[in-house]
N, C-alpha and C positions, 0 to 999 in steps of 0.2 A: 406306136402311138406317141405323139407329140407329147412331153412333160411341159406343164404350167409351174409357172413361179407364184409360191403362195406368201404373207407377211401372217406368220402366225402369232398370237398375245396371248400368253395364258397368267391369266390375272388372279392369285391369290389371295385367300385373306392367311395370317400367320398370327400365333400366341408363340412371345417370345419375350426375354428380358430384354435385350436389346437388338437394335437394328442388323448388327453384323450376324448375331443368331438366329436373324429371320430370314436374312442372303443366305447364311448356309443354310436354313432349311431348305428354302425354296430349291436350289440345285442337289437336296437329296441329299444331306449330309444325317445319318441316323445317332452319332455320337453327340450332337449339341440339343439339349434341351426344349422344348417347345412342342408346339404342335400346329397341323394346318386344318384350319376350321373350314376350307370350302375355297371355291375358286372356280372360275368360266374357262372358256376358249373361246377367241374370236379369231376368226380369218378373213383374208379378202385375197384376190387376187392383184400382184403388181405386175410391171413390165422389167425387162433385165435393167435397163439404167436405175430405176429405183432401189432394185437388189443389188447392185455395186456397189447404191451410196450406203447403204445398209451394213452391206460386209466390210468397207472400207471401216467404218465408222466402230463397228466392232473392234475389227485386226488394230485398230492406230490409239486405241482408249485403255488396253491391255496394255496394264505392268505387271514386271516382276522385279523382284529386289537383285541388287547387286550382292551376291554374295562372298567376294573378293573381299570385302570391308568388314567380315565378318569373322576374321579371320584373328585378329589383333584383339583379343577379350578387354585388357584395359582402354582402345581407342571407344571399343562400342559402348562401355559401362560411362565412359565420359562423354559419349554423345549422346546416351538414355537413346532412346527412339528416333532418332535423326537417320532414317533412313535416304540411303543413295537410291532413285529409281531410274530405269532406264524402256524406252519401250519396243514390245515385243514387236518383231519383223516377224515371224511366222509361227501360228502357234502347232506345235506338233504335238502338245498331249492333249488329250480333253482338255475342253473349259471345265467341266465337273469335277473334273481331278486337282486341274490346275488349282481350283476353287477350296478346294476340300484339305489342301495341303498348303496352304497360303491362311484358311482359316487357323488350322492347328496350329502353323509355323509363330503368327500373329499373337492367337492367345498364350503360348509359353512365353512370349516375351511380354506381354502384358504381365503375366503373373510376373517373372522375374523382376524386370523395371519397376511394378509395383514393391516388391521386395527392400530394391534396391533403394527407391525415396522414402520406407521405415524405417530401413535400418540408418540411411543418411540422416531422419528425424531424431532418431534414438541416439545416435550418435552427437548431436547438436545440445540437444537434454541432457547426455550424459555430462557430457563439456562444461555446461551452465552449471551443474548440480555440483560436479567436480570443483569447480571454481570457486563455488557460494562457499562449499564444506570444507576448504580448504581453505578458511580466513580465518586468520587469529589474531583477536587482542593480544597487542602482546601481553605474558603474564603481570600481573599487578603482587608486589612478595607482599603479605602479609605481614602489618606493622607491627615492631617489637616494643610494645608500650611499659612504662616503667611499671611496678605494682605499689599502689598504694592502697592505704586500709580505708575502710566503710564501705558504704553501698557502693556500687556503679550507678548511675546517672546516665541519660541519650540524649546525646545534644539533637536539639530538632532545628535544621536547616529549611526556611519558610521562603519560598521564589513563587512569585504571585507577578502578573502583568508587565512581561519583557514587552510584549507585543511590537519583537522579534521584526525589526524591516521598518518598523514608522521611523519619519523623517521630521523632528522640531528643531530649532535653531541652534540648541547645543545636544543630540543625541540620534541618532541611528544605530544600525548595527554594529559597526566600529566598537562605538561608544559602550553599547553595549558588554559586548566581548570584554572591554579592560578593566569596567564597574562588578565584572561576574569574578573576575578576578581579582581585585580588590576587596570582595563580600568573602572568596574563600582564603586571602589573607589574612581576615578578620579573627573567620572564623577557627581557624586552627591559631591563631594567635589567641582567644580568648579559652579556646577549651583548654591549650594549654595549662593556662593560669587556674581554670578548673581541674585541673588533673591535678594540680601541684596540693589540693583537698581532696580528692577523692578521685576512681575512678573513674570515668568516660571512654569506654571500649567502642560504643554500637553509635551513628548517624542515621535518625529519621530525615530522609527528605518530601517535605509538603509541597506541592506542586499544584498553585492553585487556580490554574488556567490563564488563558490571552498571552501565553507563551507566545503563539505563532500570531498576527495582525491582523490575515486576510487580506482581501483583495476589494469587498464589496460590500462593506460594514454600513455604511453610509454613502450618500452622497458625495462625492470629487476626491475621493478616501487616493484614488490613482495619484493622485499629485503627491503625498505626504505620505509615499513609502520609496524606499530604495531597491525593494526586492519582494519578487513576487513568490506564490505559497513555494512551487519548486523551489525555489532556493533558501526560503525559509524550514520548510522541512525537508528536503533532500540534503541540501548542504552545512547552512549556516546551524540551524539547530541541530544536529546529532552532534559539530561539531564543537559551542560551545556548552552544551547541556551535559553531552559526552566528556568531555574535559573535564565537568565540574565534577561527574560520577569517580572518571577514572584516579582522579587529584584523592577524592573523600575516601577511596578505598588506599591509598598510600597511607590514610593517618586513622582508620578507621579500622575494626576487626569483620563488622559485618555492618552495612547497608541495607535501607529499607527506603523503597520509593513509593508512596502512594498519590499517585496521581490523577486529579480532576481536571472538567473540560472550560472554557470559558465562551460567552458567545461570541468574540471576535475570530472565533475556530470552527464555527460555521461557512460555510460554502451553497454559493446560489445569488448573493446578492436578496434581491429583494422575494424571491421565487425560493429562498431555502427553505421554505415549510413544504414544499415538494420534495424534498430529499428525504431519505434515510432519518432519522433523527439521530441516531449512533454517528453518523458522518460527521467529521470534524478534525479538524488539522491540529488542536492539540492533540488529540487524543494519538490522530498516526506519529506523529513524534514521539510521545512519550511508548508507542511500540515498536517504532525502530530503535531506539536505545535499550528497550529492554532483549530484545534481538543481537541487538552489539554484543551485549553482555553476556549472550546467552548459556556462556559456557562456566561464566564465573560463580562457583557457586556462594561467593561472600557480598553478594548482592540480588536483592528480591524486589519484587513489582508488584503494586497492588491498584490496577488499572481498569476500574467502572466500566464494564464492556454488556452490549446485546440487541438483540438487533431487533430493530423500531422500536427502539427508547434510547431519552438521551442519557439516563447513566449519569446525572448529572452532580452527587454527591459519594464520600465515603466515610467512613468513621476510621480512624487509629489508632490502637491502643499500644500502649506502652505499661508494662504492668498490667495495675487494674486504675488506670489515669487511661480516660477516651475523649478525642476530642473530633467534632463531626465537621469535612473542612468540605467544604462548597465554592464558587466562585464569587456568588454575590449581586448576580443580576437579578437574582429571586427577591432581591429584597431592596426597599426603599434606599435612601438617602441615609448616611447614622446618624444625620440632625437628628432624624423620624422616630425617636424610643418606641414610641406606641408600634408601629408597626413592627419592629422587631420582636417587641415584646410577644405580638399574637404571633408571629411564623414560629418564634425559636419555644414558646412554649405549647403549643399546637404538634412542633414535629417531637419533643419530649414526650408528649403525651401519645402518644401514638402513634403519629402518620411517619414517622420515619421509625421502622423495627428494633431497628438496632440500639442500645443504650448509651447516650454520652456524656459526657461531664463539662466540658466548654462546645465554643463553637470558633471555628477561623475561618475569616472567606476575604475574597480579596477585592477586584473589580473598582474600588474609589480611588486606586491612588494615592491615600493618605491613608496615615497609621491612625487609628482611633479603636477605643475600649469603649466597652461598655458592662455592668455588670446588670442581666437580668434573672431574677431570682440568688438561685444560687448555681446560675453559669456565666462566665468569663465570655464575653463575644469580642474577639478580636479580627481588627482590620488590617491588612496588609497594605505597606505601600509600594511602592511600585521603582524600578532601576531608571524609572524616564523624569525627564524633566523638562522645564519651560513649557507646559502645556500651554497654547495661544487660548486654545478653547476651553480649558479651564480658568484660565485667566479670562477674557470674555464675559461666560454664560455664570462659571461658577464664583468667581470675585476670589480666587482662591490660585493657592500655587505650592507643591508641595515639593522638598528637597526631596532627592532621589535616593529609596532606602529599601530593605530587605531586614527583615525581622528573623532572631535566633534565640533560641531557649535551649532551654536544660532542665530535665522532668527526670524526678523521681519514680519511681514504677511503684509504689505506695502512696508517700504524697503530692502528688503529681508536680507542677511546676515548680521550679525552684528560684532559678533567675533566669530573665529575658531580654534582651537588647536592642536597640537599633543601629542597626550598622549601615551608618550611611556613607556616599557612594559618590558625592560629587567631587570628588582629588580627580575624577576621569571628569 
């Protein structure tokens, strides 16, 4: 009896992780996971030219890998999966087989190759981690200071509105940088002559924000910088902030940094009440520095931090002398007594926990005092000068200065300076 040529479909349905485990079920493979939920058969009858193009189309669509090339373990670990394919002329084993040993073959090198870009990750990590742990300030020796009799004394070192990157007719970064050096000129030049009465071992440093500039403080602010926040805090600041650290630990026994944020260290431009409120490029500055240092242990950090708040005051005590240092956007004008008068005796009275005995903040510019009740509110001035728009709006123009004292850890202040900064 005559055979007929039949085109048979048997149509599956498969429950599998993935596609290649649903081909191996389909051709019967009982090792890969999954299951077959159900499936048809349809047939129909063709003629032999149809079943040619059929078998053709099978035999020419069949590969199998070159296994020659697999031969060299480090050629194939460097090609990861770059397989050579070449196609089958005639197939002589099952396709089932074929199928079922081309699955297996496939997933060990999955797994392997998977292996092999962890352990390449791990290796990349390790690198980085190696690299980072492996940086060393160099050591800073510990100063050998004369001894003299009476109390010791801590000179407090007061840096308030570099704002790091603005451009006025006589100051930028440059400028900056040689003013910061000239203030630590000063300053060990004057503790000296303090020492030569008494001791001065320890350096508080007050950091009172608008260190870094921004980017988007104002209106056309782009025109009237030199440098934008990366280079303000990636570069320029670590390296002259770090300088002035590393200098104060050459003449100093131990260091203390308490640092606050200012608003010109905010980030968003006009959209920054969308952000974080802990966000703020003083603040990343004075934590890469405290990172720089992080091995020294004759140097400490006391840095407002948490997250959705801006953190935006601290208190320091020296002894039992506390003084609460802020940056000063919170508060009016120091024409304004009155309103200082309700913030700084409102936050005494409660709304700020902690206990202080003065207050310092910075943000105007100019040096200015005030005494309310019985606390000392001191203004910080600032290392910039020629401001156009102080000059303008405020009729006003301040020599460019940084403020130092010397505090008794009983009776707190003792004497105080201004060390000003225009010889740069």
């Amino acid at each position: 009896m005559p055979q007929t040529t039949y085109l048979v479909t048997h149509t599956q349905i498969i429950k599998a992780k993935n596609k290649g485990n649903a081909e191996a079920l389909v051709v019967g493979d009982d090792d890969i996971p999954g299951a077959v939920l159900g499936g048809k058969v349809d047939s129909r009858e063709i003629d032999e030219k149809e079943a040619a193009r059929y078998f053709t189309v099978i035999n020419t669509q069949q590969f199998i890998p070159d296994y020659n090339l697999m031969e060299d373990e480090e050629e194939e670990e460097s090609r990861f999966l770059e397989l050579a394919v070449q196609p089958l002329v005639s197939v002589q084993a099952s396709t089932v087989d074929f199928l079922r040993s081309e699955n297996r073959r496939l997933a060990r090198l999955i797994d392997k190759y998977k292996n092999v870009r962890d352990e390449a990750s791990h290796v990349v990590y390790q690198a980085a981690f190696d690299a980072f742990s492996s940086f060393n300030l160099p050591a800073v020796k510990k100063p050998e200071l004369a001894k003299t009799m009476g109390t010791s004394e801590t000179a407090v070192a007061v840096l308030s509105d570099w704002q790091m990157g603005k451009v006025t007719p006589d100051y930028n970064s440059e400028v900056l940088s040689k003013r910061m050096d000239i203030y630590m000129d000063k300053l060990l030049e004057i503790t000296e002559i303090q020492r030569a009465h008494h001791p001065v071992k320890n350096l508080n440093v007050w950091i009172l924000g608008d260190i870094v500039e921004g980017e988007e403080i104002f209106p056309g602010q782009s025109h009237l910088i030199d440098s934008g926040i990366y280079r303000q805090v990636g570069v320029n600041g670590p390296k002259i902030l770090g300088k002035f650290l590393h200098q104060a630990l050459e003449h100093f026994e131990h260091v203390h940094v308490t640092a606050v944020i200012g608003n010109h260290g905010a980030v968003g431009g006009r959209m920054r009440k969308q952000h974080d409120p802990e966000t703020n490029m003083d603040r990343l500055l004075y934590k890469i520095c405290e990172w720089i240092f992080m091995d020294n242990d004759r140097i400490t950090f006391n840095i407002p931090e948490g997250k959705g708040e801006r953190n935006w005051y601290a208190v320091d005590n020296i002894g039992t002398y506390s003084t609460l240092l802020l940056h000063g956007d919170q508060l009016p004008h120091p024409s304004s007594v009155n309103g200082y008068y309700k913030k700084v005796m409102g936050w005494k009275d409660g709304a700020i926990p902690e206990s202080f005995d003065d207050v310092f903040m910075g943000h105007y510019h100019q040096q200015a005092k005030m005494t309310i009740g019985s606390t000392i509110l001191r203004v910080s001035g600032s290392p910039e000068s020629y401001n156009t728009y102080a000059q303008e709006y405020f009729h006003s123009m301040s020599r460019p200065c940084q403020h130092l004292m010397f505090v008794h850890p009983e009776n707190g202040v003792t004497s105080e300076y201004s060390i000003w900064l225009d010889e740069a």
